[in-house]
C-alpha positions in Angstrom: 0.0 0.0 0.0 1.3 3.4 -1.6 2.6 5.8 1.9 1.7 9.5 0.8 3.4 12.2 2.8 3.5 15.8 3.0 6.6 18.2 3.5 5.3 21.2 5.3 5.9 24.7 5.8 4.4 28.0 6.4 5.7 31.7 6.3 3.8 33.9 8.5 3.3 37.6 9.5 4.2 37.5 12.7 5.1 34.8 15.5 2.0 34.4 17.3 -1.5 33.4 15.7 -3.7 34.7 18.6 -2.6 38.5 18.0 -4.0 37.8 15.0 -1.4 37.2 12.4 -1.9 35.3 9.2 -0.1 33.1 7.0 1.7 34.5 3.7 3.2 31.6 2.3 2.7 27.7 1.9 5.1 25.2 0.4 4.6 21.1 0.5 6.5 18.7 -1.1 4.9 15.4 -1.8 7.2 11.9 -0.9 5.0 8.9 -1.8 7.3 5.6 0.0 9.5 7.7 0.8 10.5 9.0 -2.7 10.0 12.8 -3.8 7.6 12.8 -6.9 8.4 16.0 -7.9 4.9 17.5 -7.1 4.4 20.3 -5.0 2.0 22.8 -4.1 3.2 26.5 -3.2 1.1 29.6 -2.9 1.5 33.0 -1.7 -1.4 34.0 -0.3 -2.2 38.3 0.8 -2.5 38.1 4.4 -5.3 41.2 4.6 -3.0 42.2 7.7 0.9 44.6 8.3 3.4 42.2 8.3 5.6 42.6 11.2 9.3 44.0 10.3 10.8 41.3 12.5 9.0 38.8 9.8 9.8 40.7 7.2 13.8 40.3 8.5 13.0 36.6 8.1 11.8 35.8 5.1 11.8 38.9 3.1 8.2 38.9 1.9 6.6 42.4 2.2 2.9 43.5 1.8 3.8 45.2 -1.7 5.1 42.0 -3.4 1.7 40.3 -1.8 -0.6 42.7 -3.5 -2.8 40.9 -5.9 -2.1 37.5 -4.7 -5.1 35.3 -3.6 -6.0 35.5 0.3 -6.4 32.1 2.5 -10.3 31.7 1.5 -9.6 31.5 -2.4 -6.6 28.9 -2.3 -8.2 26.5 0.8 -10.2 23.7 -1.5 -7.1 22.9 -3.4 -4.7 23.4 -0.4 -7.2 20.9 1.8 -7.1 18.6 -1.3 -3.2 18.4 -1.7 -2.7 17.9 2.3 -6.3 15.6 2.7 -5.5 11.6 3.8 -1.5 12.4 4.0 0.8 12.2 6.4 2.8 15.9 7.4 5.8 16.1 8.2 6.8 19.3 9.9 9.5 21.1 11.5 8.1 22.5 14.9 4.4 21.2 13.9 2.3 23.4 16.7 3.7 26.5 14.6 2.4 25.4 11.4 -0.1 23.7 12.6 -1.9 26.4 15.3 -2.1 29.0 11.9 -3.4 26.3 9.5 -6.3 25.3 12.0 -6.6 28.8 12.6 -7.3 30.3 8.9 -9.2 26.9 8.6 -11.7 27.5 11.0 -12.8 30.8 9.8 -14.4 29.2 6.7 -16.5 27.4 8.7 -18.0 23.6 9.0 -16.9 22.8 5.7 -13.4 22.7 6.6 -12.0 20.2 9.1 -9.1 21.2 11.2 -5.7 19.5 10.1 -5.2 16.8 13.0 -8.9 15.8 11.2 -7.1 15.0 8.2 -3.3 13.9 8.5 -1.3 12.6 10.6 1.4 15.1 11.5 5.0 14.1 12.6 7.2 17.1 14.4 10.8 16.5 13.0 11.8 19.0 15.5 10.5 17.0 18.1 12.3 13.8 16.5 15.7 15.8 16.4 15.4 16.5 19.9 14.9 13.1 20.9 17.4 11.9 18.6 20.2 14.8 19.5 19.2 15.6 22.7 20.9 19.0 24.2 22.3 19.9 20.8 20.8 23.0 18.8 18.1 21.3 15.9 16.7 23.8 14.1 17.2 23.5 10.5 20.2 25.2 9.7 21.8 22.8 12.3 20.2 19.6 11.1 21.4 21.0 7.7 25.4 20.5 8.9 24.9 17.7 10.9 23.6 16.0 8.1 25.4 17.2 5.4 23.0 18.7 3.5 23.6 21.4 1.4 20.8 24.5 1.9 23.9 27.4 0.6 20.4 28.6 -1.0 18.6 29.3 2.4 19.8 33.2 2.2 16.3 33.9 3.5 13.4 31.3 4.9 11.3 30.6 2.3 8.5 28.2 2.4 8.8 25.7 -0.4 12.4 25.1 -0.5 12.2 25.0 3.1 9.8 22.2 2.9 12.6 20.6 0.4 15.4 20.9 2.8 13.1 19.7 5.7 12.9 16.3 3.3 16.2 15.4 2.7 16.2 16.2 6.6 13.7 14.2 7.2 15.0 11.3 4.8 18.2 11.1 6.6 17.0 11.0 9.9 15.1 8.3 9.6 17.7 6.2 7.7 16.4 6.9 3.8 17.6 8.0 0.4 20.3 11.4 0.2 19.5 12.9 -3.1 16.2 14.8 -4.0 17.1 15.5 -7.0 13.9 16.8 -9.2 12.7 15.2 -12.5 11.9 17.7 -15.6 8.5 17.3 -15.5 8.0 17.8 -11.7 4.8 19.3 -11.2 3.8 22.7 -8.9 0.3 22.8 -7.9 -0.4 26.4 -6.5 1.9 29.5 -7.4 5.6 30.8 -7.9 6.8 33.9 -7.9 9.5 34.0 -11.1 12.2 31.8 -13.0 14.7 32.3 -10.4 12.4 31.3 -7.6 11.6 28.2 -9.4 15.1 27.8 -10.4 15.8 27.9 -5.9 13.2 26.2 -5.9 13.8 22.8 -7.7 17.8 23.1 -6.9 19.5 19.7 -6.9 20.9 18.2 -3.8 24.9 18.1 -3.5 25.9 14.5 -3.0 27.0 13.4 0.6 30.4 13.2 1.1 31.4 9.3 1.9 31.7 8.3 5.8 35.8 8.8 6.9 37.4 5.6 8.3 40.1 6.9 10.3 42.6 3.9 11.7 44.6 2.9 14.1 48.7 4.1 13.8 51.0 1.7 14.9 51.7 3.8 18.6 48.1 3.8 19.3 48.1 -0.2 18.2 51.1 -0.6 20.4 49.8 1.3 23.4 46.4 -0.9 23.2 48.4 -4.4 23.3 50.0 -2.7 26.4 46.8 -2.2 27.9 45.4 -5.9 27.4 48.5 -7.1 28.7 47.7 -5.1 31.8 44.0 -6.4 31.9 45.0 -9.8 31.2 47.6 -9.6 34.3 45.1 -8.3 36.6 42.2 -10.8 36.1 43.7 -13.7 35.1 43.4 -13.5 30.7 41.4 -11.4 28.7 38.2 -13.6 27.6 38.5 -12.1 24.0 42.2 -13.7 23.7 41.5 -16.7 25.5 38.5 -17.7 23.1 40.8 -16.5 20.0 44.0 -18.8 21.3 41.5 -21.9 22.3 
């Protein structure tokens, strides 16, 4: 049976949804068994709102570039459409999450809320499990990885959402290159050629895993010390079982 899941991220107005703010941006990227498919859906969306300036600092979307873009009500069916059945995955979930449900539940019954829909799996919350009391915010799951996101000048909500997969696909053990087909598919909105061109980058290839060996003092100075073991308790178990 086919696993369809969702790469998710929002860009926002501000930090908090109960002041109020809305969301400005939406990218997914679609991973059916773990694969990309090369379809997405991205949409910028006029938030009807000021954008904060500390947002703005963030992703670099202002209110003038948002002016004639749909707002949240004209781009819902097909969002709810693309997302509807999957499974999310999303970095820092409650975020995303709290301003979906939130812009959802203004159009009323015919909209369910998202935990209604999908499953939803917080990657942050699986770094932080997995790398507890180191730093796991993208950026840092980006190097400890080795994942190249050299185009993450500014957040940005689709090719976040394609980082946050090759993220995702590595920390759960799965492939290393996203790498997009020709006739990958965006459902939704871009902004320009060079967006696009961000957008639907191709992933550097890992570097290999070092092997870093043993030099003949460090080999001679661990003899030495199963020597002293095997003086102290009578043989070493792993030399006895080699010499029998």
């Amino acid at each position: 049976m086919e696993k369809r899941q969702i790469v998710l991220d929002t860009e926002t107005t501000g930090l908090e949804v109960s002041q109020g703010h809305k969301i400005i941006e939406i990218g997914c990227v679609e991973l059916i068994n773990r694969r990309v498919t090369g379809r997405h859906f991205h949409q910028y969306i006029h938030p009807e709102r000021e954008i904060d300036e500390g947002a703005m600092e963030v992703h670099g979307i202002t209110l003038e570039f948002l002016a004639g873009k749909p707002n949240f009500s004209q781009i819902a069916a097909e969002f709810v459409e693309f997302i509807d059945g999957a499974e999310l995955i999303i970095h820092n979930a409650a975020f995303d999450v709290g301003f979906l449900d939130a812009e959802l539940l203004v159009l009323g019954q015919n909209y369910k809320a998202v935990g209604h829909m999908c499953e939803v799996v917080d990657t942050l919350q699986m770094a932080r499990h997995k790398h507890p009391g180191q730093r796991n915010n993208l950026d840092a799951l980006c190097q400890r990885y080795e994942i190249d996101n050299s185009s993450r000048t500014l957040h940005g909500a689709l090719l976040d959402a394609e980082i946050l997969a090759e993220v995702y696909l590595a920390m759960t053990g799965g492939q290393a290159s996203l790498g997009l087909s020709s006739d990958s598919r965006i459902v939704g909105q871009t902004t320009s050629a060079s967006a696009a061109s961000d957008i639907r980058r191709l992933s550097a290839s890992r570097k290999p895993t070092p092997v870093i060996r043993a030099n003949d003092e460090e080999l001679a100075r661990h003899d030495a010390r199963i020597t002293e073991l095997e003086e102290g308790a009578g043989g070493a178990l792993w030399r006895t079982s080699v010499r029998q």
